[in-house]
BADRENSE-224701 format. One record per residue (C-alpha): residue number from 1; residue in three letters; chain; x negated, z, y negated. Coordinates in pm, 1 decimal, decimal comma. Layout:
N
     n   res   chain         c1         c3         c2
   NUM   Ala       A          X          Z          Y
...
% end
This chain:
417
     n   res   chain         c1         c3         c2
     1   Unk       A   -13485,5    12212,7     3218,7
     2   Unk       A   -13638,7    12028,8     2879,4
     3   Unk       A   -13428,8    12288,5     2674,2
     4   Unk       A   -13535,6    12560,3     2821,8
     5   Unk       A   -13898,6    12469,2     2826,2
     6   Unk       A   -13848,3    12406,8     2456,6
     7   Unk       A   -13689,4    12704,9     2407,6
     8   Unk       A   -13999,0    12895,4     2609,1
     9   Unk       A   -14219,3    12702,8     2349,4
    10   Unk       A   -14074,4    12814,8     2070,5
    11   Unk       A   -14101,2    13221,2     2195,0
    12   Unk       A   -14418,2    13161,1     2272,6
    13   Unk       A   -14484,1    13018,4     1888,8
    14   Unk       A   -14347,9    13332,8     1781,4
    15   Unk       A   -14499,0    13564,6     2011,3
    16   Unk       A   -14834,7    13487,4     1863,7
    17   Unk       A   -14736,2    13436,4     1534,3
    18   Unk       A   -14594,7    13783,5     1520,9
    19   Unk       A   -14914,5    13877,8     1667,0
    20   Unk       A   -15138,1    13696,2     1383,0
    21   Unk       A   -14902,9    13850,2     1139,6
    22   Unk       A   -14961,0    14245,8     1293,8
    23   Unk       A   -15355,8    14147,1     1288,0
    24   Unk       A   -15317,1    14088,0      867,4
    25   Unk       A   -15092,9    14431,0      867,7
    26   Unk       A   -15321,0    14622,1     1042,8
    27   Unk       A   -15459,7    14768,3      753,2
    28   Unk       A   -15195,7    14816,9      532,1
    29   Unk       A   -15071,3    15175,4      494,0
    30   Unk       A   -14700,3    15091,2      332,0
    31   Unk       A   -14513,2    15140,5      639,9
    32   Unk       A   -14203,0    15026,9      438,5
    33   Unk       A   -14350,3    14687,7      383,1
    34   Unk       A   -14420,7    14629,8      750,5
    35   Unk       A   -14136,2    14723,5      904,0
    36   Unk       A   -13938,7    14498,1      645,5
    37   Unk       A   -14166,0    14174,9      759,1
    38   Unk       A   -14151,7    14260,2     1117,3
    39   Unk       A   -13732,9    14305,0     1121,0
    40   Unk       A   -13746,4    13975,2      906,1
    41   Unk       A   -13947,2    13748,6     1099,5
    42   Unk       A   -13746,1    13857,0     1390,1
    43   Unk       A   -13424,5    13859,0     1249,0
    44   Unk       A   -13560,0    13414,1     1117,4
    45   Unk       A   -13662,6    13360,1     1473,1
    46   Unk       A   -13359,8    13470,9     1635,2
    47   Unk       A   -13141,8    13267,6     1367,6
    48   Unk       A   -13343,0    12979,5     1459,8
    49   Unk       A   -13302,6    13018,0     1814,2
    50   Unk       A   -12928,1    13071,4     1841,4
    51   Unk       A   -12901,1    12750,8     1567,0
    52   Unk       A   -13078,3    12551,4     1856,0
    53   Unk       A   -12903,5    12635,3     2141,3
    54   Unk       A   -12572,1    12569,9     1945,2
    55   Unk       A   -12696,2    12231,3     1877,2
    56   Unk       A   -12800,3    12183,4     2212,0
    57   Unk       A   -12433,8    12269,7     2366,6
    58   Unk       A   -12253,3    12066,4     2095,4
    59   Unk       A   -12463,3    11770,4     2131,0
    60   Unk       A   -12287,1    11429,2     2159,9
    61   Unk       A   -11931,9    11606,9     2162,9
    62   Unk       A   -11818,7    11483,3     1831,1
    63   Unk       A   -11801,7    11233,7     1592,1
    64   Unk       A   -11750,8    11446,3     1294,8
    65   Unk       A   -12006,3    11354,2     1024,4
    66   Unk       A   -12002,4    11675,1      891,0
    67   Unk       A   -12161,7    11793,1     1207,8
    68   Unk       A   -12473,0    11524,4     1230,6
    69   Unk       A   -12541,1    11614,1      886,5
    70   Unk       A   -12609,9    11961,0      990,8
    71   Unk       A   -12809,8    11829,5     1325,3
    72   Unk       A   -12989,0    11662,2     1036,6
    73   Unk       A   -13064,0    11971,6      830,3
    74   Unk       A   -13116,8    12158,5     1148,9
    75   Unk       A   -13409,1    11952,9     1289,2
    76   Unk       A   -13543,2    11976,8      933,1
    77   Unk       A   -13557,8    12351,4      963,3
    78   Unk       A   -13714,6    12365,9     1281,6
    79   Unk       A   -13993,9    12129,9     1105,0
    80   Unk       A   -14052,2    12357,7      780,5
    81   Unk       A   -14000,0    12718,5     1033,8
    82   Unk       A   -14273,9    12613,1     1315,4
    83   Unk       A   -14486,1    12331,2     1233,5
    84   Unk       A   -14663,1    12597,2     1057,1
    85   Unk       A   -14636,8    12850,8     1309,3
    86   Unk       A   -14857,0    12568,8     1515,1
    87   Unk       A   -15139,1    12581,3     1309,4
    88   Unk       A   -15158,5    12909,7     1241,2
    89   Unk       A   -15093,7    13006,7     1675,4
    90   Unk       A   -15393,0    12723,7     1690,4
    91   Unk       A   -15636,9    12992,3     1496,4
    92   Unk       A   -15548,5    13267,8     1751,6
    93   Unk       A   -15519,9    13079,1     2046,8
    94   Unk       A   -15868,1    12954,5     1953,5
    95   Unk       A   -15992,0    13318,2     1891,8
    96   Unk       A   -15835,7    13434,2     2218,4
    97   Unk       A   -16002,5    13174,7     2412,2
    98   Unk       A   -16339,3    13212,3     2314,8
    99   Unk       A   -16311,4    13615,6     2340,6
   100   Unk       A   -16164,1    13580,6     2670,1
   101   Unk       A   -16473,5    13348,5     2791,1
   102   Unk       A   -16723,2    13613,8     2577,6
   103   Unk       A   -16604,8    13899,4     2808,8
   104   Unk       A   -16594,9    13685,1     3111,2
   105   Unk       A   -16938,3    13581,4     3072,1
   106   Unk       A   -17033,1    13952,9     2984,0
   107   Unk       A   -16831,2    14027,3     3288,0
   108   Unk       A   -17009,9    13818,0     3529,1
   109   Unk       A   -17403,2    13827,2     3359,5
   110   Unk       A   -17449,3    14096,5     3150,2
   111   Unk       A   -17484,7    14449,1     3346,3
   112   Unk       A   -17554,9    14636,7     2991,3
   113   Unk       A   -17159,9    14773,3     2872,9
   114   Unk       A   -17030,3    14603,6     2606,8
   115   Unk       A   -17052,9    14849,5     2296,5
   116   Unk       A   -16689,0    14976,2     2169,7
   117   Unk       A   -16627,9    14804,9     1849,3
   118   Unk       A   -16849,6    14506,7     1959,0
   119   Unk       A   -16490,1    14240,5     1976,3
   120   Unk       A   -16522,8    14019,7     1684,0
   121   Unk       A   -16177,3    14202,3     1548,7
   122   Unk       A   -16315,6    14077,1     1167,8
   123   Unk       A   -16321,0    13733,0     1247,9
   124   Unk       A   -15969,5    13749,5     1363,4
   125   Unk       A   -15870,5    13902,0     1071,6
   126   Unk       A   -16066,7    13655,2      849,5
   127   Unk       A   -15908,7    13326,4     1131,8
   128   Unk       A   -15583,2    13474,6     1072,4
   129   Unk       A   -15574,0    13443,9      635,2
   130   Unk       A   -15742,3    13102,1      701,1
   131   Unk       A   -15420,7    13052,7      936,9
   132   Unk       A   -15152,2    13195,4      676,0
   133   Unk       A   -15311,8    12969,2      416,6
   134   Unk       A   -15315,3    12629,1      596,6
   135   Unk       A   -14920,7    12688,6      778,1
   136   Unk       A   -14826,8    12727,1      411,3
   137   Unk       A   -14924,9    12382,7      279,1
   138   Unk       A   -14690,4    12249,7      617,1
   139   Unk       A   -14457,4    12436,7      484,7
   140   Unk       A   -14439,8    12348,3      150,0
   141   Unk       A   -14422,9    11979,2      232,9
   142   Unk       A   -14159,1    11982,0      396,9
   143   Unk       A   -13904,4    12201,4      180,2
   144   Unk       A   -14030,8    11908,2      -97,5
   145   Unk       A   -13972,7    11684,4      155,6
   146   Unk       A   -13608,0    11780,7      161,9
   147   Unk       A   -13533,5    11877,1     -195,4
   148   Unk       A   -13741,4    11585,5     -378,0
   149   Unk       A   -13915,5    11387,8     -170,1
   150   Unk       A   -13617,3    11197,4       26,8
   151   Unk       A   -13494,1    11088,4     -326,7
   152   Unk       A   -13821,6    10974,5     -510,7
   153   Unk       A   -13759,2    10608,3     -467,4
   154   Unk       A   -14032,0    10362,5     -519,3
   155   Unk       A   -14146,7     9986,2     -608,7
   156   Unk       A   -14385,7     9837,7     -356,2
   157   Unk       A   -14476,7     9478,2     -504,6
   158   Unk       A   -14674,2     9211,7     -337,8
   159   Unk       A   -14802,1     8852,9     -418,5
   160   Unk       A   -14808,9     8672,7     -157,7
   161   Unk       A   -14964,8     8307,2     -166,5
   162   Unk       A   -14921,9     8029,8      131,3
   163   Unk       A   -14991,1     7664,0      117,8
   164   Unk       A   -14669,0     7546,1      262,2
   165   Unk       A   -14443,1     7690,9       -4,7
   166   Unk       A   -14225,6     7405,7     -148,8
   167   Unk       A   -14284,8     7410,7     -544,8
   168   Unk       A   -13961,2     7379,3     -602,2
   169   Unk       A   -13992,1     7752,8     -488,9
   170   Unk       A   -14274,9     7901,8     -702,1
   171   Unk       A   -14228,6     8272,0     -772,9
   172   Unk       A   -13942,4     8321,1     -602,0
   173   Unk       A   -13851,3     8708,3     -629,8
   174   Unk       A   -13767,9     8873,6     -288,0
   175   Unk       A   -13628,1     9229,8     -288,7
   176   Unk       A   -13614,2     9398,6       72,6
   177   Unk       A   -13406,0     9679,3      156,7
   178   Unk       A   -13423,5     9858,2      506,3
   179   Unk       A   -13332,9    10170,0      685,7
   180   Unk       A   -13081,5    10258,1      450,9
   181   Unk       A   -12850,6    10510,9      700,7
   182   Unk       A   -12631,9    10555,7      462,9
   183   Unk       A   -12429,6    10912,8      694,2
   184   Unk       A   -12751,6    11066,4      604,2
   185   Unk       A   -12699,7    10982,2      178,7
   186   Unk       A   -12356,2    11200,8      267,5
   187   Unk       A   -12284,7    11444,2      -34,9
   188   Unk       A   -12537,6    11202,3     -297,1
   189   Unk       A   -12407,0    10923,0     -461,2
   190   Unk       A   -12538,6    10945,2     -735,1
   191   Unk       A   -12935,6    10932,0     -593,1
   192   Unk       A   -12827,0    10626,4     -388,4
   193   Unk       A   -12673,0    10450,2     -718,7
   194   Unk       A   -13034,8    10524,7     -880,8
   195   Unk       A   -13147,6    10346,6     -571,4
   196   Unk       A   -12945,0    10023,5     -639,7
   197   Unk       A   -13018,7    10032,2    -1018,4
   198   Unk       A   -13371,4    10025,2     -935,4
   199   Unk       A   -13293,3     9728,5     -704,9
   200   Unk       A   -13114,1     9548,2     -987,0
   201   Unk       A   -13409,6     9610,4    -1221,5
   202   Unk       A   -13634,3     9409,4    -1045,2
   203   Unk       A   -13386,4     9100,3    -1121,2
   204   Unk       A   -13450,9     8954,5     -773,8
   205   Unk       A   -13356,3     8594,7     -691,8
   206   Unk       A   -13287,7     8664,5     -299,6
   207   Unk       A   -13219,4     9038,0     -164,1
   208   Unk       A   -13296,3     9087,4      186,1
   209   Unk       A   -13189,6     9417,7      454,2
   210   Unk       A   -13333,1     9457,4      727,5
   211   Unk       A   -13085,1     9677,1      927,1
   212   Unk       A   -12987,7    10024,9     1013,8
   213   Unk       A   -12698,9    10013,3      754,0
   214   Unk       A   -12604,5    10365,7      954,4
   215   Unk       A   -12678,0    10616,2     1170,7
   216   Unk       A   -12411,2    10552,6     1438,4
   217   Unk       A   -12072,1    10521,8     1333,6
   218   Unk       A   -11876,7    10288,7     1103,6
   219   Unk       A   -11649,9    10546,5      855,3
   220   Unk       A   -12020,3    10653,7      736,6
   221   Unk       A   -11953,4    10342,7      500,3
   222   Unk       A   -11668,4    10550,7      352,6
   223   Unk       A   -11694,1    10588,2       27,1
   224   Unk       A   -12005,5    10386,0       -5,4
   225   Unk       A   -11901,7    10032,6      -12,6
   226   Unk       A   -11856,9     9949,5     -373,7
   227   Unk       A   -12185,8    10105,4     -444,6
   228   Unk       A   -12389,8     9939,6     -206,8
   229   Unk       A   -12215,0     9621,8     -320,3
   230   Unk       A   -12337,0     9678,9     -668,2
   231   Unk       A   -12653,5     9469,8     -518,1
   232   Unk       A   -12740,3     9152,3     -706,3
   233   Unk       A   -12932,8     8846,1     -642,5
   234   Unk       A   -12911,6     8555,8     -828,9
   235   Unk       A   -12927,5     8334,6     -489,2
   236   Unk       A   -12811,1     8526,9     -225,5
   237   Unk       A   -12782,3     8859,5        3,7
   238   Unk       A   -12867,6     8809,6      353,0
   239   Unk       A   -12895,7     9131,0      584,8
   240   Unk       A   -12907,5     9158,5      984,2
   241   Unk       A   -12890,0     9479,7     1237,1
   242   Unk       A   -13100,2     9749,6     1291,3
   243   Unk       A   -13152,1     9924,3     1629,0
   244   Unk       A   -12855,9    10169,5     1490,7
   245   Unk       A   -12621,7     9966,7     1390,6
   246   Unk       A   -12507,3     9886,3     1737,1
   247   Unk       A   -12377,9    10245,0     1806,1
   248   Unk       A   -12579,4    10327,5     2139,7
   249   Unk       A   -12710,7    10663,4     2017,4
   250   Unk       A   -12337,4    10811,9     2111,7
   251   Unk       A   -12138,2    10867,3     2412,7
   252   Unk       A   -11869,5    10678,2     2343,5
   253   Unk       A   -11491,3    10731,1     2527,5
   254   Unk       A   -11486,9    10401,8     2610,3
   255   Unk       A   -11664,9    10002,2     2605,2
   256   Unk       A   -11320,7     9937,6     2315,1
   257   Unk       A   -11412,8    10210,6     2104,1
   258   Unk       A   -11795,7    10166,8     2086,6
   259   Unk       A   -11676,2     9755,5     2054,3
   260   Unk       A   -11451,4     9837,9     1788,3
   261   Unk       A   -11723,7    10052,4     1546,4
   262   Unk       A   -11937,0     9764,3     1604,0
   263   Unk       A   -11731,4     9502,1     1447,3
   264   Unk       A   -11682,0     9728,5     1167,9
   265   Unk       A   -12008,9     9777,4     1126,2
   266   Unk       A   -12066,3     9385,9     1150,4
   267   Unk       A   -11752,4     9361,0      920,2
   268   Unk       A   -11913,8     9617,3      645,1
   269   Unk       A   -12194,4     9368,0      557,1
   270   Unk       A   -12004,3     9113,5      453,5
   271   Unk       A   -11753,5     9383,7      239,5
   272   Unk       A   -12104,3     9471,7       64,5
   273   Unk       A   -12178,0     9114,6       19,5
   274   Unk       A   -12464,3     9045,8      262,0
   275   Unk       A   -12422,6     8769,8      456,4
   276   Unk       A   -12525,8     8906,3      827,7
   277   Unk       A   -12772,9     8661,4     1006,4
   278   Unk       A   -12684,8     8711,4     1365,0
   279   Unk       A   -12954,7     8510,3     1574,1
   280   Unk       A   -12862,8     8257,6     1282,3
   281   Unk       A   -12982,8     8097,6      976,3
   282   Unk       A   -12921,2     7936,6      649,3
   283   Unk       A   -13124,6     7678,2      458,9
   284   Unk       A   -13206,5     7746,7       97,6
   285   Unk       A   -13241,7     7422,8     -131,2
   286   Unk       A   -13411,4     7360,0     -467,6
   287   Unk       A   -13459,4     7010,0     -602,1
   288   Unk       A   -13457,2     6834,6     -261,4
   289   Unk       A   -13677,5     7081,3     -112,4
   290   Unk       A   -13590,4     7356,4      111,4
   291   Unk       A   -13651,5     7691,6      254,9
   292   Unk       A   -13520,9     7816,3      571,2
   293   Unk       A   -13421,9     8242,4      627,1
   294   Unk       A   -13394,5     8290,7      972,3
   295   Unk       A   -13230,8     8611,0     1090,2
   296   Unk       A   -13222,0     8785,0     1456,8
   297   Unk       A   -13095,1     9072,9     1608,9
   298   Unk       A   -13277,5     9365,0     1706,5
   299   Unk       A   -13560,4     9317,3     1957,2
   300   Unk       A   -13762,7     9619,8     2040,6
   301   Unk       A   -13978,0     9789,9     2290,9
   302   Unk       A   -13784,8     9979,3     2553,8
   303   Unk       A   -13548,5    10206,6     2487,3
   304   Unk       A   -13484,4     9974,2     2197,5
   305   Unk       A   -13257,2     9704,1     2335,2
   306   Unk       A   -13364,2     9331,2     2291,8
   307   Unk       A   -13072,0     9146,4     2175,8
   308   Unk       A   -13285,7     8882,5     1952,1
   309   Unk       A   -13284,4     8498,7     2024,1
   310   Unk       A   -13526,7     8321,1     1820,9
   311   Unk       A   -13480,1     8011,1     1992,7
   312   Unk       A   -13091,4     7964,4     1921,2
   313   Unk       A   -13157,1     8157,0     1542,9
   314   Unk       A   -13375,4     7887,2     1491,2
   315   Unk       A   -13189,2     7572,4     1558,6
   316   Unk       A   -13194,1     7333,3     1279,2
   317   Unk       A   -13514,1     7458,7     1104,7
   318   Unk       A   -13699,5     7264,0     1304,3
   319   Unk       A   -13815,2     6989,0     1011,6
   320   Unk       A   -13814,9     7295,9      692,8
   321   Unk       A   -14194,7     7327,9      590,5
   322   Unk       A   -14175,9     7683,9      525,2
   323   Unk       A   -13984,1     7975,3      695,9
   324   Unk       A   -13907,4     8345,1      674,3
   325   Unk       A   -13770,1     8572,1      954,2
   326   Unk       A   -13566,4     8862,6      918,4
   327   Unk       A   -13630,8     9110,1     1259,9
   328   Unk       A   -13588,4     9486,6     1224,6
   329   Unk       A   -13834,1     9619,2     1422,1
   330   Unk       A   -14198,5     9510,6     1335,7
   331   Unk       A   -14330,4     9482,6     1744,9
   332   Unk       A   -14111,6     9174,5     1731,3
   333   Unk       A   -14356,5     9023,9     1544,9
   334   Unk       A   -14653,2     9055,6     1755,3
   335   Unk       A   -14468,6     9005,9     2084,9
   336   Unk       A   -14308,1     8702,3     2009,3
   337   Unk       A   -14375,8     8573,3     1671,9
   338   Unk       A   -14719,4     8586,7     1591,6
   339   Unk       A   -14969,3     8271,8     1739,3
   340   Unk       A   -14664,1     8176,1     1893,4
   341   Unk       A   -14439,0     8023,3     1601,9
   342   Unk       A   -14463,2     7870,8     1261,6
   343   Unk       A   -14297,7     8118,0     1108,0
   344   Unk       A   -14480,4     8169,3      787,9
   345   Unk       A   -14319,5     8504,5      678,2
   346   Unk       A   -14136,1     8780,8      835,0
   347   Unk       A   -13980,1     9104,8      730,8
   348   Unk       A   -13897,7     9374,6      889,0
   349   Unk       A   -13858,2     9778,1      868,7
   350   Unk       A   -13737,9    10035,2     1152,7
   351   Unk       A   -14088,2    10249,1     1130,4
   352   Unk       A   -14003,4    10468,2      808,3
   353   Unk       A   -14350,5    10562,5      807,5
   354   Unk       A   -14282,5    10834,1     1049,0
   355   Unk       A   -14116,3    10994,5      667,7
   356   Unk       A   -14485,2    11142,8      675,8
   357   Unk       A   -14778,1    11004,5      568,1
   358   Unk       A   -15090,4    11070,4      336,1
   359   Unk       A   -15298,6    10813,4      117,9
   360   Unk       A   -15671,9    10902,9       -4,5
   361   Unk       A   -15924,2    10654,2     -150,9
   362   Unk       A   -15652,6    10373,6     -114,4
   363   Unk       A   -15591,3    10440,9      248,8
   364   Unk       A   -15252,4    10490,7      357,8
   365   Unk       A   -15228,9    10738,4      715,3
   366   Unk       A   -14940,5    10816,4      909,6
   367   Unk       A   -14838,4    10891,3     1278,5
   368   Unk       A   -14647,2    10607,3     1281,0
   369   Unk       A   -14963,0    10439,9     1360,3
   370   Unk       A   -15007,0    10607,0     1706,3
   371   Unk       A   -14630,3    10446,8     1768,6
   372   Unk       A   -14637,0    10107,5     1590,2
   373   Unk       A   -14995,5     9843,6     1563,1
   374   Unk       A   -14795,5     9755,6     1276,4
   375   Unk       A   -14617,4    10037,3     1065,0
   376   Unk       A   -14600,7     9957,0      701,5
   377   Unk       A   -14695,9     9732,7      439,7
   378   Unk       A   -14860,6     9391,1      427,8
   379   Unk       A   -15028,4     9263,4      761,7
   380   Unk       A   -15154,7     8883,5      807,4
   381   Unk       A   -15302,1     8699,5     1099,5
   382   Unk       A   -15404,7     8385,8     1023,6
   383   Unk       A   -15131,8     8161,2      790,5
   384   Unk       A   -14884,1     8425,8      906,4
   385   Unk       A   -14761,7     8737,0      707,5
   386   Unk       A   -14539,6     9000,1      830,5
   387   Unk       A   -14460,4     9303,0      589,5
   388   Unk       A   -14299,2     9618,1      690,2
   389   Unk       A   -14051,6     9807,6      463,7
   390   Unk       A   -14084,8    10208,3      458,6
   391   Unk       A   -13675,8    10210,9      464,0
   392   Unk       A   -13469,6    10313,5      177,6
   393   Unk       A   -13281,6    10629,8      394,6
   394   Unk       A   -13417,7    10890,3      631,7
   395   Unk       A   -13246,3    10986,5      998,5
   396   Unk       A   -13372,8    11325,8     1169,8
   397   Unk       A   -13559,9    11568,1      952,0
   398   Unk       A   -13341,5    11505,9      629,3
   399   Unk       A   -13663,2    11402,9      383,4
   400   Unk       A   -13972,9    11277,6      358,4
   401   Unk       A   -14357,9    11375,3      287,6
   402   Unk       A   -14633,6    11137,7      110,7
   403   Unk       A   -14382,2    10882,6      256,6
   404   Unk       A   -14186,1    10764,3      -42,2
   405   Unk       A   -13815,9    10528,0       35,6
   406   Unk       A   -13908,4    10169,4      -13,1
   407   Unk       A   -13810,9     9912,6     -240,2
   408   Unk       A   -14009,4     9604,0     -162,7
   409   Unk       A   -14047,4     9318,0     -394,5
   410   Unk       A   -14228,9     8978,8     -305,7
   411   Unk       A   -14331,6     8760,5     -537,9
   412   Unk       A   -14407,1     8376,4     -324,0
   413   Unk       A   -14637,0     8143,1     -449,0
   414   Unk       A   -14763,9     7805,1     -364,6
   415   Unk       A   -15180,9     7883,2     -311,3
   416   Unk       A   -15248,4     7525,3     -470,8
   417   Unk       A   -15091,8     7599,3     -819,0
% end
């Protein structure tokens, strides 16, 4: 029933898209010409429409990589083909409505004929350029999206100051990594190896990710392993899982198999050299004086399962002045972190920005922030910071707009010195 009322959506797009399209034809006399955009935006939609419903019937019947990729590129498609058949439909929908209330009104008030001619056909014409012009900035966007925009890496950088920070400690570099889903890099090695040389650039002393190493399945590592394990820190790699890591996006043949990609998944972390932090941690030391990195498993709102335990993560940090937590999914933070602990950092990604966002006069926008309070970048409430990693990779519509990949590096200070 959802198919086919998405299916019913999508005519109905192109029903009045076609019709916005005759409205800016109306007046053109090369016959040619018209019939050649008429069979053409036809011949798209249909294309479109038989791509969906064969992604529809093949959906969850195989774990060929091959075939999510094209899932991938296929959502992407449907993005660049009727996002902007939404705004311009909203022009003429708009139109319609307030000529169908004119003549109603006319209808039911006005005893003097409406004059032939008297339909504001002009303004449709003049609503329906405005249209043509506005889908194609959508549409635009989103081919970058694909092409460039997926692969223009960039260096967020923060100071971040707390009075708690042992001095031993002062300036310590922190790189975060997150979102990486590496099935999605399939086919480009060589823009994830820019990636990691950017990484390495930075010359961090710890490297944090902050899970969603893949999509679903384990063998999406192939191939990638000794790249990703190009990573280096000069104190350590520490990592945990992502919402995706954990393989519940797939109907799987059976509790073994989905059990088995899991602990190759688990396994994969510490073949890039991460050490995984499940609902663990480690204790970092410097001249007597110590850190603690505390790492959970993912906790998130439903349908995200909740697998995190602070409490039993936390054991032995108990007397460590300062501590950071590594949770993948940001809500974490203000559900059970925040006011509640003395955790003085924590990191965490999972949002990607919605891979869409805009930034004007220094403010970032996104619709991420009608998902997550808390959706990217730097947040603090009181002593306590939290900052949220754009991700490194992309899952769904294969790019992303005014939403760059994230490398994140922290720079920690003592706010006495």
């Amino acid at each position: 029933m959802i198919f086919l009322i998405i299916i019913t959506l999508f005519l109905f797009l192109d029903v009045y898209t076609f019709k916005g399209i005759k409205i800016l034809l109306a007046n053109t006399s090369r016959q040619v010409l018209k019939r050649t955009i008429y069979i053409t935006f036809w011949a798209i939609t249909v294309f479109m429409l038989l791509l969906v419903m064969g992604g529809y019937l093949m959906r969850s019947s195989t774990r060929n990589l091959a075939v999510f990729t094209w899932y991938y590129y296929l959502f992407g498609l449907l993005l660049v083909v009727y996002v902007p058949k939404i705004l311009f439909v909203a022009f003429h929908l708009t139109e319609d409505i307030i000529i169908g209330c004119t003549w109603l009104v006319r209808k039911l008030y006005v005893s003097k004929p409406v004059a032939e001619g008297s339909m504001p056909i002009s303004r449709s014409v003049f609503l329906s350029k405005v249209g043509i012009v506005l889908a194609s900035l959508p549409f635009l966007g989103f081919i970058w999206g694909m092409v460039r925009g997926r692969f223009n890496f960039r260096v967020e950088s923060q100071k971040i100051a707390f009075p708690n920070l042992p001095k031993s400690f002062e300036g310590l570099k922190i790189v975060q990594v997150s979102d990486i889903h590496i099935g999605s890099f399939k086919g480009f090695p060589k823009q994830v190896e820019a990636a990691i040389d950017m990484i390495n650039d930075q010359q961090p002393d710890i490297i944090f990710f902050t899970g969603d190493l893949v999509n679903n399945f384990a063998e999406e590592l192939d191939g990638w392993i000794p790249i990703l394990a190009r990573m280096k820190a000069r104190v350590g790699k520490y990592s945990i899982l992502g919402n995706h890591d954990y393989g519940n996006y797939y109907h799987w043949n059976s509790p073994t198999e989905k059990a088995e990609n899991f602990k190759n998944i688990v396994d994969a972390h510490s073949k890039i050299g991460f050490q995984l932090l499940n609902n663990q941690s480690v204790t970092l030391t410097n001249n007597d004086e110590r850190i603690a990195i505390i790492g959970v498993e993912n906790w998130g709102r439903p349908p995200f399962p909740q697998y995190a335990d602070f409490a039993k993560a936390s054991i032995g940090t108990e007397n460590i002045p300062f501590k950071i937590l590594l949770s993948h999914d940001p809500d974490h933070w203000g559900a059970k972190i925040m006011n509640k602990t003395n955790i003085d950092l924590t990191l965490s990604g999972h949002t990607h920005g919605m891979q869409f966002g805009l930034k004007f006069a220094g403010k970032e926008w996104s619709p991420a922030k009608y998902k997550f309070k808390r959706w990217a970048g730097l947040y603090q409430e009181g002593k306590q910071y939290l900052y949220v990693n754009r991700g490194l990779g992309y899952i769904g519509y294969p790019g992303r707009v005014g939403m760059p990949p994230e490398i994140t590096v922290l720079v920690l200070s003592n706010a006495s010195s």
